[in-house]
Residue, then its C-alpha position, 0 to 999 in steps of 0.5 A: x600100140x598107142x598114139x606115141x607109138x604108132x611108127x609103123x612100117x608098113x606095105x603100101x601100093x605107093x607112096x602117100x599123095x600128100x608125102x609125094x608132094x613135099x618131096x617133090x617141092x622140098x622147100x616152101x617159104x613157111x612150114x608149119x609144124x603141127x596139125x591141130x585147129x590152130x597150125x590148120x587155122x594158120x595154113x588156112x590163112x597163109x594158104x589164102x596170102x599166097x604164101x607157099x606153105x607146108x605143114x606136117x604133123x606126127x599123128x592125125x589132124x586134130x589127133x591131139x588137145x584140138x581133139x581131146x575138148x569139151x567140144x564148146x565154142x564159147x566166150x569162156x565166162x569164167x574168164x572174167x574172173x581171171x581178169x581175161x577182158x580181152x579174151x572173153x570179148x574176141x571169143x565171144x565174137x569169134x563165137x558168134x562169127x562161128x556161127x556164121x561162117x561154120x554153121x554145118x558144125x557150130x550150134x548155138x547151145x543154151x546153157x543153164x548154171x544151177x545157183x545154189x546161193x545169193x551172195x556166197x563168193x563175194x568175199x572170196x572172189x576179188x580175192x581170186x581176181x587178185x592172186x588168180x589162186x583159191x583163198x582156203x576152201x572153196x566158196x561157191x559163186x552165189x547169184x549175185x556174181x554169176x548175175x555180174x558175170x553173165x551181164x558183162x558177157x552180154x555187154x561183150x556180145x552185145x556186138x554182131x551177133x544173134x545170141x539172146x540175152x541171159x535170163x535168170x529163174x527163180x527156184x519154182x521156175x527153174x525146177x519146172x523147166x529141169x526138174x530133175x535138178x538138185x531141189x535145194x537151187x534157189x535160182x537158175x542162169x540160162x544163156x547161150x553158148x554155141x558148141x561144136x560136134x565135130x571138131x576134128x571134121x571142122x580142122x579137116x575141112x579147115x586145111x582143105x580150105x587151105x590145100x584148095x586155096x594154094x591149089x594150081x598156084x605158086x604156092x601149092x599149099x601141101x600138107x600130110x598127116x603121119x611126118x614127124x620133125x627129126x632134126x634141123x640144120x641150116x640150108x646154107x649151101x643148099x640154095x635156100x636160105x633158112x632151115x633144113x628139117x629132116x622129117x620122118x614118115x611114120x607109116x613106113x619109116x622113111x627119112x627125106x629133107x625139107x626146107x624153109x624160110x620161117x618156121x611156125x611152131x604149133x605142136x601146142x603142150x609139145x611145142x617145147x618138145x618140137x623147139x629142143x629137136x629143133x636145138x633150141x630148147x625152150x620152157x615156155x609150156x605148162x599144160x593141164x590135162x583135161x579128161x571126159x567121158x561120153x555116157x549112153x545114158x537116157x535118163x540123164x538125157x532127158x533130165x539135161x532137156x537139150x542143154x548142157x548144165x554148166x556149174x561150179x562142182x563142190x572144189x570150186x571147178x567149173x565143169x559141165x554135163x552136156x547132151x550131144x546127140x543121143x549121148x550126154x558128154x560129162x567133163x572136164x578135169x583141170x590137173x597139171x600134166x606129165x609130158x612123159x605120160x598117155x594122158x587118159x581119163x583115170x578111174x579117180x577122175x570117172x569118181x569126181x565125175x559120178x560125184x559132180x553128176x549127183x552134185x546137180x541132179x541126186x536123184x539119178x544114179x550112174x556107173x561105170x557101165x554106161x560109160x561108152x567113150x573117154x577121151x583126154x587131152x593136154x591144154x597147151x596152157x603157158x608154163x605157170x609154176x605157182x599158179x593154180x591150174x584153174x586161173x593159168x591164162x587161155x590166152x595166147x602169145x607168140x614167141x620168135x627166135x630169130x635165124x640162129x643156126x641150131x647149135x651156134x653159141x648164144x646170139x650168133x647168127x640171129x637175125x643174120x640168115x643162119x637159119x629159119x625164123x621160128x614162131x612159137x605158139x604158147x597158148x590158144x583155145x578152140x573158139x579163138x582159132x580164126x582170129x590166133x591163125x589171122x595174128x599168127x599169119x600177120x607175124x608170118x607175113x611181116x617175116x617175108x615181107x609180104x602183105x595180107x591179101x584175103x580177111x577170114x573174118x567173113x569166109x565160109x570155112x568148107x561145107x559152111x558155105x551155102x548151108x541152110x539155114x533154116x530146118x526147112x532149108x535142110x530138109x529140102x536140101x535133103x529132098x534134093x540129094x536123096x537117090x534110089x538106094x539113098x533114103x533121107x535119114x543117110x543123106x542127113x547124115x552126109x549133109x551133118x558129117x561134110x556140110x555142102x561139101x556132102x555134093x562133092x561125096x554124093x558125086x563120088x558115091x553115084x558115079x562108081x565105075x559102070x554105075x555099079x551100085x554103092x552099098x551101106x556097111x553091113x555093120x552100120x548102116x552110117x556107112x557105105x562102101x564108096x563114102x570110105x572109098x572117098x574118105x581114103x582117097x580125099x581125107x589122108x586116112x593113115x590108120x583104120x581108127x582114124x576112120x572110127x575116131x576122127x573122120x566119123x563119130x562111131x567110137x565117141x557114140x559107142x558104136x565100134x564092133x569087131x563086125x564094125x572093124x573087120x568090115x572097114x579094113x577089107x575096104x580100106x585095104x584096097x585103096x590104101x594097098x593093105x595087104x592080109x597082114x597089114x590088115x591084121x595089124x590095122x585092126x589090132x591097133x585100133x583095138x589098142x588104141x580105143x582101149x589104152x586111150x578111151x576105155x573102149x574094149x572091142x574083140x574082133x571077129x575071127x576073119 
């Protein structure tokens, strides 16, 4: 059973909160489709107007592209190539408001370009600037262009933010610093970046801002994982205005209504898909998949020196090994994409990444059983027909249709409350997210008529308020939250996977009924059986391997066992109402999914 096909029935002790409470309001001023970082960023934002907002989406938050990146905040340097001025310069100050306001999960991350050559591409590049395609074979960008690029990044950064300049070495120097590089570089760039460790928990608490937000109000922002968009009709004779969308839950198959005044389209490379169950098909997507793969690999790690390596690889792609953690993240591939097929890391696409692996570093060898993790995604990139996957736009735009009924001949209706108003949303990249969710809400907002009320532009998202900031600070948070049964390397790991929202867990994992002790897993020790409790009641856990892919790290690291499985779902089973077969079934799946989608194969212990 893969991620298309998760539709499942099955026993619960109940229905699901979060469904609950779109049924029992079945109707908000704006339903937002799609639970990625930007629909997440969008509910944030409208939540904080006091708009009364919905949002769905079919699998997990963060389950599709939003999960599936290089887990980079950056102001995409390559982008001036394409001409890209003003995307480079807000997402370099996005990144450096990331910084800011999510400083439990965005790090600055020094980055260094190995350079190979002086004046190679010189020719060549004006030339991709002009027709945004390869003229003939690739040419590499030699020092003289990276050392343009890299000072007009800096002039773009040169505002509100702390980010060091870029520094270029010469060959001796730079060997000195990595030198396991490549020893025929003649220079090395190094600049800063910033990166994200944990995208899917940074959209997480980006909706919980959200749901908090409208919390107790009128507006009673609601949101649910698992519901997928059916069909819609017009509300006419309903006592709304707009649009009435049937929707599906997925865990049990269960059909029920909901209606809205604007619809907001943020299924990102499915958005055409979304508009045509809406009987409006469009053609405004040209996605690429991009694929990465997660190494257990020491050597290599110690040779990144804690940077990531950031290069052009020999067909002229930009690509990256990057170390998080104790593993090292190597990607990523640009090809166009078939929406009728699982995008997967493929065994051609782990040859071109062993390649570019040698490509820098040729004195290190690497196979295929030091791979832990792959993963895959869809870029929501605009359709782009001739244009090379590499030069289509990161940039966004925002497509309207007006109310027109869902079926109504060609123009009937629009504009005339024949139906909800749908936004669209073609594009968008990770850094952007804030600043894409505050424009996206502005369009929002002018279709109700309404006023911007809050900025987010200084606005600590989730457990980035109040954290340290400093190593200090965080050791003396840690000091503070630690407690019998609770040494310090487990408070670190709750202060690193909630930020300063780890009080709220630690209140729940010290205050189990009767004071009964809470208890590490015994097959990790990242785990306790209360912090899973906690995850099931507060985090809208559908399915076992959202636990193991997206509430915590341990697929990506490599670290699922059948041990691992088996004990998780005997604990989950009581809060979400699994019963022995359910279990059963729950366990199978994540077996199936970690090894249809990320190579991972894991065999459960017979229980």
């Amino acid at each position: 059973m893969g991620q298309k096909d998760s539709a499942r029935n099955q026993a619960s002790a109940g229905e699901r909160a979060s469904v609950q409470k779109l049924r029992t309001r079945p109707h908000a001023q704006v339903l937002i489709i799609g639970g990625g970082i930007n629909g997440a960023g969008t509910f944030r934002d409208l939540a904080l107007q006091g708009v009364d907002v919905a949002l769905v989406e079919r699998g997990d938050y963060c389950q599709g592209a939003s999960g599936a990146s290089s887990h980079m905040i950056h102001g995409g340097i390559r982008y001036l190539e394409n001409g890209e001025f003003r995307l480079v310069q807000e997402s370099v100050v996005e990144r450096n408001r990331l910084l800011r306001i999510a400083p439990h999960y965005v790090k600055p991350l020094q980055t260094t370009i190995p350079i190979f050559s002086t004046f190679s591409g010189i020719l060549s590049a004006p030339l991709r600037f002009l027709t945004h395609k390869q003229q003939g074979a690739p040419k590499e960008r030699g020092a003289f262009l990276i050392k343009l690029g890299l000072s007009m990044y800096d002039f773009f950064s040169r505002d509100g933010g702390t980010v060091p300049r870029h520094q270029f070495r010469g060959r001796k120097r730079a060997l000195a610093e990595l030198p396991r590089l490549h020893p025929g570089i003649k220079y090395a760039a190094t600049y800063f970046d910033a990166s994200v460790h944990n995208p899917e928990r940074l959209t997480l608490d980006v909706l919980q801002d959200g749901e908090k937000a409208g919390a107790g109000g009128a507006s009673d922002a609601r949101a649910s994982n698992y519901l997928s968009l059916v069909s819609v009709r017009d509300s006419t004779g309903t006592g709304h205005t707009g649009s009435t969308v049937e929707l599906r839950d997925e865990l049990t198959g269960e059909l029920f209504d909901f209606s809205a005044d604007v619809i907001v389209n943020t299924t990102g490379a499915w958005v055409d898909q979304t508009n045509q169950a809406m009987g409006a098909a469009s053609a405004f997507m040209g996605g690429t998949k991009g694929s990465h793969i997660v190494l257990d690999h020491p050597e290599l790690l110690a040779a990144c020196n804690g940077r990531e390596i950031f290069f052009e690889h020999t067909d002229g792609r930009i690509v990256l090994i990057y170390p998080m953690g104790d593993r090292v993240l190597v990607g990523t591939t640009d090809v166009d994409a078939d929406m009728a097929e699982d995008a997967v890391c493929t065994e051609a696409e782990i040859d071109y990444f062993f390649d570019l692996i040698g490509h820098v570093f040729p004195d290190i060898t690497v196979d295929r059983e030091q791979i832990v993790y792959t993963f895959s995604g869809v870029r929501p990139l605009p359709r782009h027909d001739a244009t090379q996957p590499g030069f289509v736009s990161r940039d966004y735009r925002i497509e309207r249709r007006a109310g027109a009924a869902p079926g109504a001949a060609a123009g009937a209706g629009a504009g005339q409350g024949g139906g909800a108003v749908v936004l669209s949303l073609v594009g968008g990249k990770w850094t952007t997210f804030r600043a894409l969710a505050e424009h996206l809400s502005n369009n929002v907002l002018a279709e109700l008529g309404m006023e911007r009320k809050v900025s987010t532009a200084k606005l600590a998202i989730g457990g980035g308020a109040g954290f340290p900031d400093s190593e200090d600070g965080v050791q003396r948070w840690i000091k503070a939250h630690m407690a019998a049964g609770r040494d310090a390397d487990r408070t670190a790991g709750l202060l690193t996977r909630y930020g300063t929202r780890a009080e709220e867990v630690i209140g729940f994992l010290d205050g189990a009924p009767g004071n009964a002790p809470d208890r590490l897993l015994h097959s990790t020790r990242e785990l306790s059986v209360r912090e899973l409790e906690f995850m099931a009641r507060n985090e809208q856990i559908g399915h076992l391997v959202d636990v193991l892919i997206r509430r915590t790290s341990l697929a990506f690291r490599g670290l699922v066992t059948g041990e691992l499985l088996n004990e998780v779902a005997d604990i989950l089973s009581g809060p979400l109402g699994w019963d022995a077969a359910t279990r059963s079934s729950e366990i199978t799946h994540a077996q199936e999914v970690l090894k249809r989608f990320h190579g991972v194969q894991v065999h459960s212990l017979v229980s």
